[in-house]
VEXKOL-298587 format. One line per 2 residues: their letters; for each residue x, y, z of N, C-alpha, C, O. Coordinates in nm, 2 decimals, padded with zeros to 4 digits, m for minus. Layout:
% VEXKOL-298587
A	X Y Z X Y Z X Y Z X Y Z ~ ... $
% end
This chain:
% VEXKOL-298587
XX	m04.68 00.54 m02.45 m04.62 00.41 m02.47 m04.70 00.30 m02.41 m04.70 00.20 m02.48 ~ m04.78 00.29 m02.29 m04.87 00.24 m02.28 m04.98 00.17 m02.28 m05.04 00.09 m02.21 $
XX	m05.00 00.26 m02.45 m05.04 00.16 m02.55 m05.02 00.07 m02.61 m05.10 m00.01 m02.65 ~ m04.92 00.07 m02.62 m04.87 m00.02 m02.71 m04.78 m00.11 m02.66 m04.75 m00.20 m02.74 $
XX	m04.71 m00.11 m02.52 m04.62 m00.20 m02.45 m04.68 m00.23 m02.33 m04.74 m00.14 m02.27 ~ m04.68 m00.32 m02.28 m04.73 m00.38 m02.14 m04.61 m00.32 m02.05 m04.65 m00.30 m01.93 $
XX	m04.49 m00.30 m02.08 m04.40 m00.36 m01.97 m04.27 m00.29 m02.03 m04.26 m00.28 m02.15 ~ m04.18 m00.24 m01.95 m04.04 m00.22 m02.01 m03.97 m00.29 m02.12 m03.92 m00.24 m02.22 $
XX	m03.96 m00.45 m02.06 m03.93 m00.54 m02.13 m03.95 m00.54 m02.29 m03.87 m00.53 m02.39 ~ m04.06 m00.55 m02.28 m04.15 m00.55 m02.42 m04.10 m00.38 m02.51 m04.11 m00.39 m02.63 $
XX	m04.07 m00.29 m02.47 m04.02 m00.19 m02.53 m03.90 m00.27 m02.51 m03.88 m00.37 m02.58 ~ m03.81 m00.26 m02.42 m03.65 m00.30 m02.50 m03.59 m00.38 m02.57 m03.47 m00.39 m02.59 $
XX	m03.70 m00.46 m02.61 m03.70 m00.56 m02.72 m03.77 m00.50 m02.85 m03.73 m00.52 m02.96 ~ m03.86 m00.42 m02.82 m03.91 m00.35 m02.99 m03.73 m00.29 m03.02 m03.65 m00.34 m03.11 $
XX	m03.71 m00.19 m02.95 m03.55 m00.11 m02.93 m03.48 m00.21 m02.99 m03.45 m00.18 m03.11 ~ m03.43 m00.33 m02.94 m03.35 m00.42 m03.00 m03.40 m00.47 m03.09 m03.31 m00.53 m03.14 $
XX	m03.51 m00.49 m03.16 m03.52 m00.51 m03.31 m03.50 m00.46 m03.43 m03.48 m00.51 m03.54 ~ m03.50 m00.31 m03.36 m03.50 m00.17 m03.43 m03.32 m00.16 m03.49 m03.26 m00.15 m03.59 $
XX	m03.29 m00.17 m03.36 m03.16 m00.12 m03.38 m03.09 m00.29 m03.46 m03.06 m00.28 m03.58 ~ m03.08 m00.41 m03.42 m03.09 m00.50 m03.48 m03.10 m00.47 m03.61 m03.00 m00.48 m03.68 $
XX	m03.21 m00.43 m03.65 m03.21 m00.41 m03.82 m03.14 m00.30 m03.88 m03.15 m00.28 m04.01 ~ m03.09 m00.24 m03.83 m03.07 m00.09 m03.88 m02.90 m00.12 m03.89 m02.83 m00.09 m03.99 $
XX	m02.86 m00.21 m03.76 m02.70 m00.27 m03.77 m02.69 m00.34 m03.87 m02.58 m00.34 m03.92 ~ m02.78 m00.42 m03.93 m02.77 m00.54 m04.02 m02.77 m00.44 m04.16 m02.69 m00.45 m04.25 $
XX	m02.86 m00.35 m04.17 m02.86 m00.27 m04.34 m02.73 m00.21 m04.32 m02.67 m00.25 m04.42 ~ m02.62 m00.14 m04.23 m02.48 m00.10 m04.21 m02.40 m00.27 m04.28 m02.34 m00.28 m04.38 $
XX	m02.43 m00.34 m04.20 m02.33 m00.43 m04.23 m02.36 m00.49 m04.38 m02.28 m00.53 m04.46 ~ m02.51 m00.49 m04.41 m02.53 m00.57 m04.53 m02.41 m00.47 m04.66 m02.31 m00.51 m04.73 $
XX	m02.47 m00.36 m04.64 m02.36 m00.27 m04.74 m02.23 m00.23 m04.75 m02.18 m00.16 m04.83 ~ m02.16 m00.30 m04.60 m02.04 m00.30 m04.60 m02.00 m00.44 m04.66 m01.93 m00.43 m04.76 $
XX	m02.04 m00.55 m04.63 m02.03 m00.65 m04.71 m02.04 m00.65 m04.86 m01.99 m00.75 m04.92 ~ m02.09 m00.57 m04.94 m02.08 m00.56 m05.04 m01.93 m00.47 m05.10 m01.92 m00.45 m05.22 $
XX	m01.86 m00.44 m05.04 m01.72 m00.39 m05.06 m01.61 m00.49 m05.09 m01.60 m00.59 m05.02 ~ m01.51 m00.47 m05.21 m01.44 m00.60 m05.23 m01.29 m00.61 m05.09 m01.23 m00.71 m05.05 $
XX	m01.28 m00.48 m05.03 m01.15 m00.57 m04.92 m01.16 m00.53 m04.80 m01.24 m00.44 m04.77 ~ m01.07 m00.61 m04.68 m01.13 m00.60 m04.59 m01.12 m00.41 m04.52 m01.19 m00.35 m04.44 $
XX	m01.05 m00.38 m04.56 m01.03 m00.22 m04.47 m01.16 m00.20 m04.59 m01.22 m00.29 m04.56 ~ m01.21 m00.15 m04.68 m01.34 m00.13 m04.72 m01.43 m00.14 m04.68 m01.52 m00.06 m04.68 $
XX	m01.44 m00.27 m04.61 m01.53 m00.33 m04.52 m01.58 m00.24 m04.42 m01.68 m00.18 m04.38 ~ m01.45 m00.24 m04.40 m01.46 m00.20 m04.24 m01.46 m00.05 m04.24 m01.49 00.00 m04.13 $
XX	m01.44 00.02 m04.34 m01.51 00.19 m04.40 m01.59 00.18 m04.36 m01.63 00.20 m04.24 ~ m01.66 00.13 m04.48 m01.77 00.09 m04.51 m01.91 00.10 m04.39 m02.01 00.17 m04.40 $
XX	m01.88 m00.01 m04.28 m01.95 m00.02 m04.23 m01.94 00.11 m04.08 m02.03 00.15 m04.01 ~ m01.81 00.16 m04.08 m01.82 00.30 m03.98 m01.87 00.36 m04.07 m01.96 00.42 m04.01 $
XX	m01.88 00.40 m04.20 m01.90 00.50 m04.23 m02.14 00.49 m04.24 m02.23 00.58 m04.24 ~ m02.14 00.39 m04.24 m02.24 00.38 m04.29 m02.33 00.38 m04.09 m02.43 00.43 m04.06 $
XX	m02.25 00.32 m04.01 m02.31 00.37 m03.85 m02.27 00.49 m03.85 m02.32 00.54 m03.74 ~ m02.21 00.56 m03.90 m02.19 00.74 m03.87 m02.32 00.80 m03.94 m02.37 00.90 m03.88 $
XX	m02.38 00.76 m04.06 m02.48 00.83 m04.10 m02.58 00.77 m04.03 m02.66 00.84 m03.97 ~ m02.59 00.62 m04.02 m02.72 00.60 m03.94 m02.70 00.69 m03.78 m02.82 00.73 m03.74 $
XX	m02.59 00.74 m03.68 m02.61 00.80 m03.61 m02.67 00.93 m03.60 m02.75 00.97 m03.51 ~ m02.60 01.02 m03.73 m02.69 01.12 m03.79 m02.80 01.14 m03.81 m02.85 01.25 m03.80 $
XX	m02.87 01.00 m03.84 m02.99 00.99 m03.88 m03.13 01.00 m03.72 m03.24 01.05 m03.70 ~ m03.03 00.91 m03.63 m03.04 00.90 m03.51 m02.98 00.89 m03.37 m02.96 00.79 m03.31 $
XX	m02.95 01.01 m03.35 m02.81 01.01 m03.23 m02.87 00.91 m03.12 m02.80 00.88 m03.01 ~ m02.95 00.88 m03.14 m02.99 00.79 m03.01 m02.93 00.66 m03.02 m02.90 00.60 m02.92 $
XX	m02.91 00.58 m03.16 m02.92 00.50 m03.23 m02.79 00.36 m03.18 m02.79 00.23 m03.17 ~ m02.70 00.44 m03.15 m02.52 00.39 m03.18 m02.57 00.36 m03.05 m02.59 00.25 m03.02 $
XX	m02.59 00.49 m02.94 m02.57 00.47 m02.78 m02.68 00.37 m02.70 m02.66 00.32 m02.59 ~ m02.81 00.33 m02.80 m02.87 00.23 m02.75 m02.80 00.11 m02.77 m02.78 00.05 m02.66 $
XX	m02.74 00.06 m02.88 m02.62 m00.04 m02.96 m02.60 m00.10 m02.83 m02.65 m00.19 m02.77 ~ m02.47 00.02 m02.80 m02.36 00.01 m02.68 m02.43 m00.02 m02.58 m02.42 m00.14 m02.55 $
XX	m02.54 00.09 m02.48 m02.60 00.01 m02.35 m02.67 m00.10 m02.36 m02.69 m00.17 m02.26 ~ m02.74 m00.15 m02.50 m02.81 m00.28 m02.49 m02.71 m00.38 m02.44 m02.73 m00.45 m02.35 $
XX	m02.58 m00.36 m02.54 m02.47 m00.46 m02.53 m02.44 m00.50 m02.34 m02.43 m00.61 m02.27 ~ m02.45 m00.38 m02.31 m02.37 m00.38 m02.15 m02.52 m00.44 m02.08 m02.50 m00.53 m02.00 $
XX	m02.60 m00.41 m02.09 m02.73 m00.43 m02.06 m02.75 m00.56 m02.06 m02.81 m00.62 m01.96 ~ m02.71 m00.65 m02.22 m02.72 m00.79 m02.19 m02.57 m00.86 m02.12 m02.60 m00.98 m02.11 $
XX	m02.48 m00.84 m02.08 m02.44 m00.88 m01.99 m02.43 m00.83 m01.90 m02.31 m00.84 m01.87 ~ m02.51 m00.77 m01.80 m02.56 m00.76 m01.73 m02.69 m00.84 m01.67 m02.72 m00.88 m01.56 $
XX	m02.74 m00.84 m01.78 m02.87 m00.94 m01.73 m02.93 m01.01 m01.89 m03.00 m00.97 m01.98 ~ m02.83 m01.14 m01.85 m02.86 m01.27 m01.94 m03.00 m01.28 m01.98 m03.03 m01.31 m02.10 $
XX	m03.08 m01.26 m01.91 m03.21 m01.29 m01.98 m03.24 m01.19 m02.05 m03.36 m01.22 m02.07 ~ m03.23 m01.08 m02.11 m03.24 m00.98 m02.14 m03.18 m01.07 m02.33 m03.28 m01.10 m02.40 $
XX	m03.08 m01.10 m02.37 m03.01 m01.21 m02.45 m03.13 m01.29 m02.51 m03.12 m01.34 m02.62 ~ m03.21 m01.31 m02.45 m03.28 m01.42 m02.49 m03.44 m01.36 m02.57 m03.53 m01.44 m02.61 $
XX	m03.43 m01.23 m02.59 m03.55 m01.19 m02.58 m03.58 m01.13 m02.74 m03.67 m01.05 m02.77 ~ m03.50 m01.19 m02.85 m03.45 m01.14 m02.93 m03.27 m01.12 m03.05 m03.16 m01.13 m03.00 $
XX	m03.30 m01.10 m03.18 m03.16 m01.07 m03.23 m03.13 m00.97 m03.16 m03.20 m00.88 m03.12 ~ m02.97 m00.97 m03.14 m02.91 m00.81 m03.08 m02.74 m00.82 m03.20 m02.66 m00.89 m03.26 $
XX	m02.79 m00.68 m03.17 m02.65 m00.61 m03.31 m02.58 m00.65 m03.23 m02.57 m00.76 m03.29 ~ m02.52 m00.67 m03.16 m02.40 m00.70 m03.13 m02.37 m00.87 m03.19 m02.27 m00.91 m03.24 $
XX	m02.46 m00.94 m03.16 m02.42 m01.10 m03.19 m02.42 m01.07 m03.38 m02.36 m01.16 m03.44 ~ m02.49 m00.96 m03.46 m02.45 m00.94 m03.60 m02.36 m00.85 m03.62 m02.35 m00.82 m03.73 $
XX	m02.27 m00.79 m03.53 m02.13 m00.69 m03.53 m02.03 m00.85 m03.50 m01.93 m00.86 m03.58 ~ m02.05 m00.95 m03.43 m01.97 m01.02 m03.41 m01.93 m01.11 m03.51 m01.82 m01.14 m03.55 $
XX	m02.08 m01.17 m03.55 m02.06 m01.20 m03.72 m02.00 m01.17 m03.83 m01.95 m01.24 m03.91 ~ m02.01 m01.04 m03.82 m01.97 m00.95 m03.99 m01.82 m00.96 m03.89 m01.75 m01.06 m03.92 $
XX	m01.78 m00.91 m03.81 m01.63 m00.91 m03.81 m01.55 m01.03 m03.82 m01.43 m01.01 m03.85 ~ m01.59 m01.16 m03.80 m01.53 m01.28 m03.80 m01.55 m01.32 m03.94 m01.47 m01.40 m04.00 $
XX	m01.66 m01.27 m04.01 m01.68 m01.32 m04.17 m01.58 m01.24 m04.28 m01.53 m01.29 m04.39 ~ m01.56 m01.10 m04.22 m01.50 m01.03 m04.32 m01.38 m01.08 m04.30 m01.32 m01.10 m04.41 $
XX	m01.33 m01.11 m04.22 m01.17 m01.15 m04.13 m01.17 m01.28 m04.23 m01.08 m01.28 m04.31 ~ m01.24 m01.37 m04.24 m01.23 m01.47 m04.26 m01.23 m01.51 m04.45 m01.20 m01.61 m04.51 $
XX	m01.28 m01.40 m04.49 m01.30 m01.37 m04.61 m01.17 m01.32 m04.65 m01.11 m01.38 m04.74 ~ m01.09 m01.21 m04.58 m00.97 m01.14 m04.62 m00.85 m01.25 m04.64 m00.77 m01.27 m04.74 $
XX	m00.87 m01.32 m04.52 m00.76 m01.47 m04.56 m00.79 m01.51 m04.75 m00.72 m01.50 m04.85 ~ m00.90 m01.54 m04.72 m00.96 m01.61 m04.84 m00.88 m01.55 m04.96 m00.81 m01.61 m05.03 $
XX	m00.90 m01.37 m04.97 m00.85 m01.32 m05.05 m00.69 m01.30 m05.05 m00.63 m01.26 m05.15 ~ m00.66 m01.32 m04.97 m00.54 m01.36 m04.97 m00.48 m01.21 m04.91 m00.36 m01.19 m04.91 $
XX	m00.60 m01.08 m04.84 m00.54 m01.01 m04.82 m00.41 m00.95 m04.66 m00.33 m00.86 m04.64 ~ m00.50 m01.10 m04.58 m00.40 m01.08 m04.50 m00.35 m01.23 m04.45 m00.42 m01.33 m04.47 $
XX	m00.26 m01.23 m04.41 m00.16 m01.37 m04.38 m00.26 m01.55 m04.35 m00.35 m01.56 m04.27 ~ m00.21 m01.65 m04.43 m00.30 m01.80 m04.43 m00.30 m01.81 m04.26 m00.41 m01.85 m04.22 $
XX	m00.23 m01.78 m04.17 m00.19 m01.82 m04.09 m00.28 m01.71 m03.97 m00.25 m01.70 m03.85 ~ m00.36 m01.66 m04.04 m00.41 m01.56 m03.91 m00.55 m01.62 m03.85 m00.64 m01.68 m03.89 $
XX	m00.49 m01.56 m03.71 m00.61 m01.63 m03.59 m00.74 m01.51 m03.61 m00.75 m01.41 m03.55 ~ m00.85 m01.58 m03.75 m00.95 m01.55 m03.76 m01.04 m01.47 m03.63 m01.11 m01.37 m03.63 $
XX	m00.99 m01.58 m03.53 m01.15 m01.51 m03.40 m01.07 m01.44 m03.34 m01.14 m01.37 m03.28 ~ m00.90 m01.41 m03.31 m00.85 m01.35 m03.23 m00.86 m01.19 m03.30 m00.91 m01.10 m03.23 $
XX	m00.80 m01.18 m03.47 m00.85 m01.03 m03.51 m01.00 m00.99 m03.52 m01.03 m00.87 m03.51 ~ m01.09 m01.10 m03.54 m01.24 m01.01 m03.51 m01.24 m00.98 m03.42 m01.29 m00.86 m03.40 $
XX	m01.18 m01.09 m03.24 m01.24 m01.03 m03.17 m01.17 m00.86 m03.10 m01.21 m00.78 m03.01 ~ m01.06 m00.85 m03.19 m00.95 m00.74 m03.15 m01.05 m00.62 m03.25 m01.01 m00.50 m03.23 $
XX	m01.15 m00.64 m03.35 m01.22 m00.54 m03.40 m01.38 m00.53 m03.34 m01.47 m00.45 m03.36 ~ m01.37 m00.63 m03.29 m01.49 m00.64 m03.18 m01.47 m00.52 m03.08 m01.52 m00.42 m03.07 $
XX	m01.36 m00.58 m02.99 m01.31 m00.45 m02.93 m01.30 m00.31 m02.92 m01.30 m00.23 m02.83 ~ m01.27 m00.32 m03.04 m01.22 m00.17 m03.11 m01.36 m00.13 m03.13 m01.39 m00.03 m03.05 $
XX	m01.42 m00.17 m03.19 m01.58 m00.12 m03.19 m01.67 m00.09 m03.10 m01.75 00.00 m03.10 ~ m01.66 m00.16 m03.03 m01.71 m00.09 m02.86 m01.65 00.00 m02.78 m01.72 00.07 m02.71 $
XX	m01.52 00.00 m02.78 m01.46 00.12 m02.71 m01.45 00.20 m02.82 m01.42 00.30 m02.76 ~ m01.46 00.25 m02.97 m01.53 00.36 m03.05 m01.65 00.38 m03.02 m01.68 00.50 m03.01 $
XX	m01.74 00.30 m03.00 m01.89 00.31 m03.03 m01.90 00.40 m02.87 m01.96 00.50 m02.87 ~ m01.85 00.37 m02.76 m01.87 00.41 m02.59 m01.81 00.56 m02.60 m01.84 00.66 m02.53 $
XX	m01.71 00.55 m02.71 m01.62 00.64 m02.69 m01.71 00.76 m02.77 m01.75 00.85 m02.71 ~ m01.73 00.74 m02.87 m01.80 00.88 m02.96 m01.94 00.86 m02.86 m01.92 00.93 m02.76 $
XX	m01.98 00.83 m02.86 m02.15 00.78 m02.79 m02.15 00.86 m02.66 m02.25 00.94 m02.64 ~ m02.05 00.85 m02.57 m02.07 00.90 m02.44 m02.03 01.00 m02.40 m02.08 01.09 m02.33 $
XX	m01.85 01.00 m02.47 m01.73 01.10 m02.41 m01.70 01.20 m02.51 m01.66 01.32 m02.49 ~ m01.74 01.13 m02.69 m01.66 01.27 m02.75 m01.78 01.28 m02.85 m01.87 01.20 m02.87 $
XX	m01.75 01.39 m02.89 m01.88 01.51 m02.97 m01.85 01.39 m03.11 m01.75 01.34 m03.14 ~ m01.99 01.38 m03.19 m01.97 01.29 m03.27 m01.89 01.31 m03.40 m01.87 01.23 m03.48 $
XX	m01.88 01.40 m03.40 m01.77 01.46 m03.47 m01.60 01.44 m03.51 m01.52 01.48 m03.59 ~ m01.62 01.34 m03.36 m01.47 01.32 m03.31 m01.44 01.24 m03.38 m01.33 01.24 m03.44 $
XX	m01.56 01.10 m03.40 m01.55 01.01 m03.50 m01.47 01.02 m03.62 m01.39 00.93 m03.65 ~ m01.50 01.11 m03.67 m01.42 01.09 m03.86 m01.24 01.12 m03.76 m01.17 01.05 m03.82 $
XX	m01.18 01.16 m03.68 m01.08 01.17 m03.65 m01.01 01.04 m03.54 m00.89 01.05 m03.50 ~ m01.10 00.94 m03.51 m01.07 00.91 m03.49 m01.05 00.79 m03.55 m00.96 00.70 m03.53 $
XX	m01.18 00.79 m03.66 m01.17 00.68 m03.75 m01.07 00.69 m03.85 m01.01 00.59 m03.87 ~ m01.00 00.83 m03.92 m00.87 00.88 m03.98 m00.76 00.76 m03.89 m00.70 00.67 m03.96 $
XX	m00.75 00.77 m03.75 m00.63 00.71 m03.69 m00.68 00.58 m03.72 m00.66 00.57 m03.84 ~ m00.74 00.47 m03.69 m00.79 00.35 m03.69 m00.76 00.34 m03.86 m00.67 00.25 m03.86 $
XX	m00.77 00.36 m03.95 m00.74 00.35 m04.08 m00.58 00.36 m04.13 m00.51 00.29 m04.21 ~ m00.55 00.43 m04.06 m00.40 00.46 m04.05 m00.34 00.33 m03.99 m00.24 00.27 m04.04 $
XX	m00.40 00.30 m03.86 m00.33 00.24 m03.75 m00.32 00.10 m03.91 m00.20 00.09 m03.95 ~ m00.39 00.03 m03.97 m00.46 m00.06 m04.04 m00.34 m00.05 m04.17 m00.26 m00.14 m04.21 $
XX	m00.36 00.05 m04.20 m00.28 00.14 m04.37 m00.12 00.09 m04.31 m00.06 m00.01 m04.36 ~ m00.10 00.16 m04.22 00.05 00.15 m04.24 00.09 00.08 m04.12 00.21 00.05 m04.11 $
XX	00.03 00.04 m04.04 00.04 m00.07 m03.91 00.14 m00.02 m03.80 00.21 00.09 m03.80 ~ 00.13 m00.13 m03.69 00.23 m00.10 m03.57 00.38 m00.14 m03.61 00.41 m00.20 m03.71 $
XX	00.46 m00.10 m03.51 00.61 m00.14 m03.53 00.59 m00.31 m03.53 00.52 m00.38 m03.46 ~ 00.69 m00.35 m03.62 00.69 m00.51 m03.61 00.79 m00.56 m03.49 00.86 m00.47 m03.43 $
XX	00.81 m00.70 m03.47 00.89 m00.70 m03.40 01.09 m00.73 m03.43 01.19 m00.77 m03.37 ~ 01.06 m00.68 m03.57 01.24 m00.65 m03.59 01.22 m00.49 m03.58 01.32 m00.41 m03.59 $
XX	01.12 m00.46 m03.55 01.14 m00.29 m03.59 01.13 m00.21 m03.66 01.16 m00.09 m03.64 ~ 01.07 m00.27 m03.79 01.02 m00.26 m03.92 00.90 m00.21 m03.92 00.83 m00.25 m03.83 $
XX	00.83 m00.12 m04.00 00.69 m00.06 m03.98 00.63 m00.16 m04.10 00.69 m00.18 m04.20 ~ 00.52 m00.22 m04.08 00.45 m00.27 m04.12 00.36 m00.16 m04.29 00.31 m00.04 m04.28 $
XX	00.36 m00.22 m04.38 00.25 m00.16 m04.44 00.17 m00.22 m04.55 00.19 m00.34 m04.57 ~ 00.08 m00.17 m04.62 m00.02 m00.22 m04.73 00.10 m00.22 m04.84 00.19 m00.15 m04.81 $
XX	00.10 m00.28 m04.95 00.07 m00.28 m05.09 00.06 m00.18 m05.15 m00.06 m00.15 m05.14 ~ 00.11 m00.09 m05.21 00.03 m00.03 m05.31 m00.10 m00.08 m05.37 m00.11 m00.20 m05.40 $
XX	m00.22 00.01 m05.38 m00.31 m00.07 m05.40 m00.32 m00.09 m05.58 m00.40 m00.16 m05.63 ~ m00.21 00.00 m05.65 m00.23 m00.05 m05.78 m00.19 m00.18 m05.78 m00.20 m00.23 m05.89 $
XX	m00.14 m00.26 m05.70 m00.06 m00.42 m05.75 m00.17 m00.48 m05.72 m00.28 m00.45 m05.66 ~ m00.13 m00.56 m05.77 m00.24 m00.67 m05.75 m00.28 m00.72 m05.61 m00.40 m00.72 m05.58 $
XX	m00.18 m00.75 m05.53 m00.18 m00.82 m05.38 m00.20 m00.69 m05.28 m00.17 m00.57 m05.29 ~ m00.25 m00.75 m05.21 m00.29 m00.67 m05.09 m00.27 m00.72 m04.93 m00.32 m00.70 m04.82 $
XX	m00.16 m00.82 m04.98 m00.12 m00.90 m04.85 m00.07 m00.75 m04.78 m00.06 m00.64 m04.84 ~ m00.02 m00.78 m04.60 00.09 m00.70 m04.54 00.21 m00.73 m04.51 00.24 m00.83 m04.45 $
XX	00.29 m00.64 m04.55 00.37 m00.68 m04.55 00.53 m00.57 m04.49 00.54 m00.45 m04.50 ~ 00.67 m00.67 m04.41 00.71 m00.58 m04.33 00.78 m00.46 m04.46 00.80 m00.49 m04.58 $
XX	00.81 m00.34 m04.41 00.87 m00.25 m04.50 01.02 m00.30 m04.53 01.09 m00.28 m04.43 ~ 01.08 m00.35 m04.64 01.22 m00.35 m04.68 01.33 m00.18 m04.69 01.45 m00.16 m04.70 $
XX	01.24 m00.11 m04.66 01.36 00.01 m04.65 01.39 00.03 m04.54 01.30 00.06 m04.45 ~ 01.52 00.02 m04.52 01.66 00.02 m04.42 01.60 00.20 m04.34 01.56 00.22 m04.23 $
XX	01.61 00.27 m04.43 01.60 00.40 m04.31 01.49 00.39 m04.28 01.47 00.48 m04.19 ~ 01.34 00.30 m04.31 01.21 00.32 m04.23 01.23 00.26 m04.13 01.17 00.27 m04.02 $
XX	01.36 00.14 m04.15 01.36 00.06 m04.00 01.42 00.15 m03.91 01.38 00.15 m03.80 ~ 01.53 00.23 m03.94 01.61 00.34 m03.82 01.54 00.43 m03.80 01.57 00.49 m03.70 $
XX	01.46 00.47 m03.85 01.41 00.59 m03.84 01.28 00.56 m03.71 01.24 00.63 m03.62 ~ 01.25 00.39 m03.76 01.13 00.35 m03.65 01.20 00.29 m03.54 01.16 00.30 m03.43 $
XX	01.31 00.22 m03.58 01.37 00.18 m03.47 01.38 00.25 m03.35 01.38 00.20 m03.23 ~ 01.39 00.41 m03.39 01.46 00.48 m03.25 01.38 00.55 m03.20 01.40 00.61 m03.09 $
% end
């Protein structure tokens, strides 16, 4: 490597270019999906094979991220996936309004930054603690969590649309025993 880098620095900036680009072809082809939980398949499904392709790949992601806050100047030395994970989630979020698939009234940067979240404690989580494998099971629950949502606050379980209708708003469940049944 001393050929070719002077300095640490100078490699962990080729690293963040690398992975930089590799996050952007994930997200470019999740972007090409028409709704937002597609999207957002989409784009785990597509860092699950790039991880495949490179187990090293996801876990550099994650320590770059902690890495640059950790030391700010590190931020400056280059694009980093994370400032294009932040983008694609605030765009698709902001797109799904558009399509009218989830509520006019939703705090754009508060749900990206709640899939921002989610994405780094996945990405730390398969990356460090669970065999990568664990991923498709946990991404199953994260889909679910999305599909048929949390208890609302009458007590009502939240869910999608059938996706044959047209609308893809969410919306709370009208059946009486899904509310008792969730209520208790």
């Amino acid at each position: 490597m001393h050929y070719y880098f002077d300095n640490r620095e100078q490699v962990f900036a080729a690293l963040q270019q690398e992975a930089y680009s590799a996050v952007a072809e994930c997200i470019a082809g999740a972007r090409r999906q028409p709704t937002l939980l597609t999207q957002l398949a989409g784009f785990a499904t597509a860092l699950r094979r790039l991880e495949r392709l490179d187990k090293s790949m996801l876990r550099f992601v994650v320590a770059s991220r902690l890495e640059m806050q950790r030391s700010p100047e590190v931020r400056q030395r280059g694009p980093a996936a994370a400032d294009a994970i932040t983008e694609f989630y605030r765009q698709v979020v902001t797109d799904a309004v558009e399509r009218g698939e989830i509520p006019p009234d939703t705090d754009v940067t508060a749900v990206a930054d709640m899939l921002f979240a989610m994405f780094w404690g996945m990405g730390f989580s398969v990356s460090f603690m669970h065999a990568p494998d664990d991923f498709r099971q946990i991404a199953k629950q994260v889909e679910r969590l999305f599909v048929e949502g949390l208890l609302a606050s009458d007590g009502r379980r939240l869910h999608a649309v059938d996706s044959r209708r047209r609308s893809r708003r969410w919306r709370p469940s009208r059946d009486p025993d899904a509310a008792r049944t969730n209520a208790g």
